[in-house]
N, C-alpha and C positions, 0 to 999 in steps of 0.2 A: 256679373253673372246673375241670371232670376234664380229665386227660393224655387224650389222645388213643389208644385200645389197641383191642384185638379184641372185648369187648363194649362192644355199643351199647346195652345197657337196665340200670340202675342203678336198684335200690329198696333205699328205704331206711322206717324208720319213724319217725313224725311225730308227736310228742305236743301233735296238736290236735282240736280236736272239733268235727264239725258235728254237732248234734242231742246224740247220746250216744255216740258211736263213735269211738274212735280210726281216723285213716284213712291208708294207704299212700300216699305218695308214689313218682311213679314219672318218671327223668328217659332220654329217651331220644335217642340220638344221629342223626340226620339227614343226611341230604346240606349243609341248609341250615344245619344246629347242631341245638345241645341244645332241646329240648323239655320240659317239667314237667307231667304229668299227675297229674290226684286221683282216686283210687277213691272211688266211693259203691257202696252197693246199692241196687237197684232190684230187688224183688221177690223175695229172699232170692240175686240173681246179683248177679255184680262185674260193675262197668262200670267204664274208666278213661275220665277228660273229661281234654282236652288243647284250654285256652279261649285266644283271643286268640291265637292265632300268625299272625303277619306273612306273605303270599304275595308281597306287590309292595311297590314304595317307596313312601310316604305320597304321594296325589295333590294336594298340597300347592305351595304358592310356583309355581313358572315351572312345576311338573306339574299346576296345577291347569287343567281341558280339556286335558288332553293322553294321548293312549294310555297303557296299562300300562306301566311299566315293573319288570322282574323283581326280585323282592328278592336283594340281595347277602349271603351268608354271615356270621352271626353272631358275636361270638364270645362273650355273654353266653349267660344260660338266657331260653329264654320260656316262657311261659305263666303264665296267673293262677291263684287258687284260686278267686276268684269263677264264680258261676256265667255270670255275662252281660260279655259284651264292648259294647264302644260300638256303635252301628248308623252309617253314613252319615247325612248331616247331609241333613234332611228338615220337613217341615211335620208339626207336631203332629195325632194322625189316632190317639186312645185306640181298640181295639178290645177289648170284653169278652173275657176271659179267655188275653189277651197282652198278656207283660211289657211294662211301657214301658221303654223304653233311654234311655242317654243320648247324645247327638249329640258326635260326634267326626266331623271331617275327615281325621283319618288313621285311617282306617276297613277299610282292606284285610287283612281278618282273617277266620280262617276256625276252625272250632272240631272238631273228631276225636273221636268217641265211642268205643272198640272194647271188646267183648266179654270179658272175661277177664282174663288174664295178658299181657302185652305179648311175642309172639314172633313173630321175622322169620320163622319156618318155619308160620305159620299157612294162609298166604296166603289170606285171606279177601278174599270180595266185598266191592264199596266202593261206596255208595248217596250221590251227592251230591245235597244238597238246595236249590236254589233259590228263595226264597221269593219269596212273593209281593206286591202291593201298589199296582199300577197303575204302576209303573217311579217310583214316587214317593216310598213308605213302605217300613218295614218294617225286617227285621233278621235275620242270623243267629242271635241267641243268644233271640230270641223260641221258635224251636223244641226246645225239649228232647226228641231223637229215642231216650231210653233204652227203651222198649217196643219199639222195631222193632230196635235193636240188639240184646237180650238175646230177643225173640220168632222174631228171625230167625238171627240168630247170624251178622252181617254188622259191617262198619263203615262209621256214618254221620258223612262231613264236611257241616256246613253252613257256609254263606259270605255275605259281607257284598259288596257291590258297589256303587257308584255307582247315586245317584240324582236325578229331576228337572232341571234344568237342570245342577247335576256332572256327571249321567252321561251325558246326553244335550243338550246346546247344540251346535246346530249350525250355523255360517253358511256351509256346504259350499264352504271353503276349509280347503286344508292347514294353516292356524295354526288353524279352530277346526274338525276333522271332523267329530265327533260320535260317538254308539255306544262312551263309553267305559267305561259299564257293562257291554257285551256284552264286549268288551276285557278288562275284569277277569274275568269270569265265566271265559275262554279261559287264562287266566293263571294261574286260583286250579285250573283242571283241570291246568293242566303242571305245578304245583308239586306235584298231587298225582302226577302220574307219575311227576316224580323221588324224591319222598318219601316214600311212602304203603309202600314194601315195609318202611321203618323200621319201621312201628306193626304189621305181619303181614298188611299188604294188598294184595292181588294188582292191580295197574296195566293188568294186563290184561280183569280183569275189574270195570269200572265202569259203573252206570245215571246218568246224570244224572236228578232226577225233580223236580218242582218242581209247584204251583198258582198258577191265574190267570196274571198275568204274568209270576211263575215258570214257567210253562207254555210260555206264550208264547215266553219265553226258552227253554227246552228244544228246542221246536222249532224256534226260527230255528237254536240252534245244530246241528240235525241238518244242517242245510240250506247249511252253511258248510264246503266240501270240504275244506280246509284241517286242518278239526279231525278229519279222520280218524286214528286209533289212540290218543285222548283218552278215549273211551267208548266202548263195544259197546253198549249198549242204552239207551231213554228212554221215562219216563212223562209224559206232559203231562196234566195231570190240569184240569180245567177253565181249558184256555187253548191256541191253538197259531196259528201265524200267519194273520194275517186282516187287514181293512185297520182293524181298530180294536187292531192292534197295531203297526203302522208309521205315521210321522207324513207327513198331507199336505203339499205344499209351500204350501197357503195359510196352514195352523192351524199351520208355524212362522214364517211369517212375522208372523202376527200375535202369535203371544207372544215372540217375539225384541223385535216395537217395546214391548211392555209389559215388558221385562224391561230392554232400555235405557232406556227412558222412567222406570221406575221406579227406579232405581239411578243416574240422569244419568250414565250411561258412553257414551251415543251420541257418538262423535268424530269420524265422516265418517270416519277413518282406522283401517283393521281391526286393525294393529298398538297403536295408540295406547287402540282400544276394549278391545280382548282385555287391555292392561297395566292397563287401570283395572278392567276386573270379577276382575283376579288380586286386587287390592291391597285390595279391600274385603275389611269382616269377611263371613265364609259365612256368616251368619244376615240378612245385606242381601240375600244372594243367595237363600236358602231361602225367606224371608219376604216377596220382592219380589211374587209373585204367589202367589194362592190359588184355590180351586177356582171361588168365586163368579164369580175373571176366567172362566173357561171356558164355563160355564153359559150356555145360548142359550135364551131364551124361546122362541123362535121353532123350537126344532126339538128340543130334551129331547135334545142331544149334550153330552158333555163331549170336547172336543179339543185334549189338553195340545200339541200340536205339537213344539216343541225338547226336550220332556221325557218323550220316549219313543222307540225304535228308530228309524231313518229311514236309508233309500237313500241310502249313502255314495258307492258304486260302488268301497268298496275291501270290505270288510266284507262289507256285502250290493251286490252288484253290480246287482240289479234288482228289481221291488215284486216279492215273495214270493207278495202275495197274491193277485196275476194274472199266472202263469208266464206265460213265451211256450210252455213249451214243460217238458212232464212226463219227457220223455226227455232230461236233460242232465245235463252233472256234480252239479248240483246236487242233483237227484233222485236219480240214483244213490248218490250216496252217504249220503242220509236211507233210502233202501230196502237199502244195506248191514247196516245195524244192524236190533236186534230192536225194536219200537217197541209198545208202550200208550198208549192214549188215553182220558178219559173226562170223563162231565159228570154234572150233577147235575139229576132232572125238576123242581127250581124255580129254574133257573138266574136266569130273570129276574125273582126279587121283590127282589133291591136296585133292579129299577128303581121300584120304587113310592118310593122317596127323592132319586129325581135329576130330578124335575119342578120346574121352577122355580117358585119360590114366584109370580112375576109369574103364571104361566100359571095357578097353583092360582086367584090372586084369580078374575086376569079370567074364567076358565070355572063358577069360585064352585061348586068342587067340593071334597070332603074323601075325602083320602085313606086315612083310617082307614075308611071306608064302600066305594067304592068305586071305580074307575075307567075313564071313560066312553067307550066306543067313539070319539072322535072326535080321543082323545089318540094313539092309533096310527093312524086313518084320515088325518089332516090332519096330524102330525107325524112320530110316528116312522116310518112307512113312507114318507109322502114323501123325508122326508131321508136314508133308505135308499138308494129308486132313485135319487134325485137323485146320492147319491155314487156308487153301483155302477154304474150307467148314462146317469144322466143326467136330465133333467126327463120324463118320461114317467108322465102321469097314469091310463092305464090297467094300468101294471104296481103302482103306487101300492094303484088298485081291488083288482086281484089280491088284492095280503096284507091288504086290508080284509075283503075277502070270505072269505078263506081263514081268518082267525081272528075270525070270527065266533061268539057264543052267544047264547040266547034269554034265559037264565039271568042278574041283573046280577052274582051272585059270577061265575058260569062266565064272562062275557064280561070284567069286572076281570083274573081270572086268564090268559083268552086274551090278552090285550095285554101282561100279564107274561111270559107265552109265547113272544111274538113276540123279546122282547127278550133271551130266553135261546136262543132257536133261533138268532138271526142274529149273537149276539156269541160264545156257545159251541158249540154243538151240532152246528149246519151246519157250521162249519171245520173240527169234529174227523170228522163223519165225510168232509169231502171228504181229510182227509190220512191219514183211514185205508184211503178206497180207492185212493188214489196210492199207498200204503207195500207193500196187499195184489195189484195188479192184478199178473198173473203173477207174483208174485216167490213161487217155493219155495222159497228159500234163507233167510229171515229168517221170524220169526212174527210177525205182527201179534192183538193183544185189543183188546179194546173193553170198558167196564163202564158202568152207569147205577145212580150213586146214587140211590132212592127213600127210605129209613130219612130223617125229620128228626131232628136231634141236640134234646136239650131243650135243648143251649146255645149257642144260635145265635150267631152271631157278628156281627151287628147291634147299634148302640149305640141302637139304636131300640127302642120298643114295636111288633112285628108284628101286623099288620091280624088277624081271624078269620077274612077270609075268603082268605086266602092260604093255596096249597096247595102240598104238597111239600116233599121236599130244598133247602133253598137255599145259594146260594153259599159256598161254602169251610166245608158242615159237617162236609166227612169229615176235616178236620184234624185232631176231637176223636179218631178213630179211628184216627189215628198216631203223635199226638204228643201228650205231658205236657204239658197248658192246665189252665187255673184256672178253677174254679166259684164263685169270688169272687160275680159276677154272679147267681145263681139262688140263692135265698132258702134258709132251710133245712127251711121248710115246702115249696117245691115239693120240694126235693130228697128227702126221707123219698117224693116217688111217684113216682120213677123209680126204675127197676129198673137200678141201676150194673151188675149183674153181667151181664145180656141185657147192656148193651153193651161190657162189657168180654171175651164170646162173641163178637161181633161183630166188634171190634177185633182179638182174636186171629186170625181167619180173612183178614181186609184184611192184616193183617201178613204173614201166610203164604203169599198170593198174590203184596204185593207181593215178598216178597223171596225168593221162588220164582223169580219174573220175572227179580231182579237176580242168582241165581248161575247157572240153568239157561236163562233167557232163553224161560223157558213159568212162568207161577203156579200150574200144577195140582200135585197130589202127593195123598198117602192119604188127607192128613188135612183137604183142603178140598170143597168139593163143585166137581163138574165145570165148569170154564171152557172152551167151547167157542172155538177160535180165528176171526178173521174170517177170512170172503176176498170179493171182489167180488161173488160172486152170492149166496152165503147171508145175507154181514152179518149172523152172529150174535155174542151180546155176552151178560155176568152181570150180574142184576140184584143188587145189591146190599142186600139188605133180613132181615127176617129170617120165612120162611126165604127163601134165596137161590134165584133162578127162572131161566132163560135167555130172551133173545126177542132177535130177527131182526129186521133191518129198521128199525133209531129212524128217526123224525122222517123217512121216505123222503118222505111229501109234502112237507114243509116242504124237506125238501134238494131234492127235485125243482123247486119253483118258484122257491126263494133260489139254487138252480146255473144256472137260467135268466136270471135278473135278472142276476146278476155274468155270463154270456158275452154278452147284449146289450152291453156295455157292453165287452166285451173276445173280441171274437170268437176269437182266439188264443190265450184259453188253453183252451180246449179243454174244459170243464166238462162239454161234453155227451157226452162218455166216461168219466164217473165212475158 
């Protein structure tokens, strides 16, 4: 262990070899202790990785369901050489072209990318990444963010957080709260507050930006007054609060009785319950329930309950996704900050995989062909209004009518439409006219991926007749993913270098965003900002276009449906 003196960064050299290169070790001193970073190159630039360092105390033994608690001063070195740290202890969920990890329970680990040479007088922007996964899967060291660190000349921390029944069991009682993934998430930003000037990083200037539930999480956290001077700016990139990001109180109560039912820890006694689901191995806990429990024939929802955000009253003090009211702290301080939002125009072709196999028989349809108008008129829109509103079978009509085609590919894909308008699309742009309505002081953008990546991120073969961008393809255009998945015959017909043109200009916008809190500059083409009456927004394709207005019909009759149902939150001023 080094004495304790006036420099805090120590290199030394390393006679070891990844590939063929000898590579620098680099050990730096911290608020919280020593740290050990590895240099690679990426694209003839240095980048030092600083994997696996600790933010909080392992949520383990009598911590396990229990809030963050801070990590205590080390007096060892951390950090690995490996490239991947453990993920949060999760149900197996392989996605082409992301690493698998391995499940660890002492998972609160976050990993530091930075540009260069290691110096506290850098003070570079600091881009945290929250991945993605439905609050269930997923991992920090799945993202290898060297292309946006060395294309932006920022540094990027990514983080591991609690997941599934870990990160969120709730029996909304003090012994079991819930939201302690959000918790972490809050935790692994304070440590970078204190920490982060160590590696040449400015604490003042950080984005959180994250996809999907990563998203989600981005935005609930803008929306937590508390986390004021944690971040200035956030990108929620296909995901931002909605009520398919907060858990009802029926859909946790029914997977609370499958999770004790499954586990035999039901005791009548909350104390006695909470000390038997400590005591089991975490793979009784991980493994107790699976997606298939969630799956409703009867209405094509997945609703994990205990295993996503949910209305604490400490945390989040009320449903996010039906303010009372636009004008309060909580708003205020999500229109403090500079904010981005965006989605993708084939948001909803994973829903062509969450039809339950029961419904597939009984309607004796194939979904490789295509899918029939009556999946969305009789299911998914009913159990839309039914939740937003209520049983009302002419609001029902409404989105049958409204996503209608004559076409059976065009009318298959309107129904995948529906389900990418009302889980992604609609939310982002209701919280980007909340972030833009009078506020001069912060900027709001907006962007629509149209470009499909050729490496989709589906462990499926996709239909032909599905169209567009889908789900979580702009990742390929952030981050270092594996082409493992696509053949070597398809790969000689794609053109890597158009999308590696592509990737560069994403790069440059996003982290335009994260130091000047606008993505314009010389060398992108013009990103027009939103505001409530023009709502314009970059398409993202190539070449890159501008257009005004997404999805206004579809926000206009989905902002209707949600204020029947909640007269109070005011929908009809967006």
């Amino acid at each position: 262990m080094k004495s304790v003196s006036s420099l805090v960064v120590a290199v030394c050299m390393v006679a070891f070899v990844e590939g063929s290169s000898i590579q620098n070790v680099v050990e730096v001193r911290t608020p919280s202790g020593w740290v050990r970073g590895y240099e690679e190159i990426y694209k003839e630039e240095q980048v030092y990785r600083f994997i696996k360092i600790p933010y909080a105390q392992p949520p383990v033994g009598e911590l396990r369901f229990q809030k963050t608690r801070p990590i205590k001063e080390w007096t060892d070195v951390k950090g690995i050489r490996d490239i991947n740290a453990p993920q949060c202890p999760q149900i197996d969920n392989p996605i082409p072209g992301i690493d698998k990890l391995e499940n660890d329970e002492d998972c609160l680990y976050l990993n530091v990318y930075v540009p260069g040479k290691i110096s506290k007088d850098k003070d570079l922007s600091v881009m945290v990444w929250i991945h993605g996964g439905g609050f269930i899967t997923g991992g920090a060291s799945q993202y290898k963010p060297q292309k946006i660190v060395v294309g932006g000349g920022v540094i990027v921390v990514t983080i591991n957080y609690r997941l599934g029944f870990l990160g969120f069991l709730t029996l909304h009682d003090p012994l079991v709260p819930g939201n302690y993934g959000l918790w972490d998430q809050i935790q692994a930003l304070r440590w970078i507050q204190d920490n982060i000037a160590a590696f040449g990083g400015n604490p003042k200037s950080v984005t959180i930006f994250g996809e999907s539930a990563g998203g989600m999480s981005v935005s609930l956290q803008t929306l937590i007054p508390s986390n004021e001077g944690l971040f200035q700016r956030a990108i929620s990139q296909s995901g931002v609060v909605s009520f398919y990001a907060l858990a009802r109180r029926k859909a946790e109560k029914h997977t609370n009785e499958l999770l004790l039912k499954k586990t035999n820890c039901d005791r009548g006694n909350l104390s006695e319950t909470l000390k038997c689901l400590r005591e089991l191995p975490v793979d009784n806990i991980t493994n107790s329930v699976g997606m298939a429990d969630f799956m409703n024939p009867s209405n094509i929802t997945v609703e994990v309950g205990s295993m996503v955000p949910t209305v604490d009253g400490d945390l989040i003090k009320e449903d996010l996704a039906y303010p009372k009211s636009w004008d309060s702290e909580v708003y205020n301080f999500f229109r403090s900050i500079d904010f981005m939002s965006g989605t993708l125009d084939g948001e909803g072709n994973m829903g062509v995989f969450i039809i339950h196999p029961s419904l597939i028989e009984k309607m004796n349809i194939n979904v490789s062909e295509s899918v029939p108008k009556t999946i969305l008129c009789d299911y998914m829109a009913a159990k839309f209004v039914d939740t937003a509103a209520g049983n009302i079978p002419s609001l029902t009509q409404e989105i049958c009518d409204y996503y209608t085609a004559e076409d059976v590919d065009e009318q298959s894909n309107k129904v995948l439409e529906f389900i990418g308008d009302s889980w992604f699309i609609v939310p982002s742009n209701i919280m980007l006219s909340i972030h833009a309505n009078s506020n001069e002081k912060r900027n709001t953008f907006q962007y629509l991926v149209t470009r499909p990546t050729p490496f989709p991120l589906l462990p499926f073969e996709i239909p032909s007749w599905i169209k567009g961008a889908g789900h979580g393809e702009e990742l390929h255009l952030l981050f270092i993913m594996s082409h493992e998945q696509v053949s070597e015959e398809k790969l000689k017909t794609i053109d890597l270098n158009a999308i590696d043109r592509l990737s560069n200009d994403v790069i440059q916008y996003w982290t335009n965003f994260a130091k000047f809190g606008n993505p314009n500059s010389d060398e992108v083409p013009e990103w027009p900002s939103y505001d409530s009456r023009e709502e314009q927004y970059v398409i993202i394709d190539t070449p890159f276009k501008k257009g005004a207005h997404l999805k206004s019909g579809a926000t206009d009759l989905l902002n209707r449906i949600l204020a029947k149902g909640n007269p109070g939150a005011r929908h009809d001023e967006l």
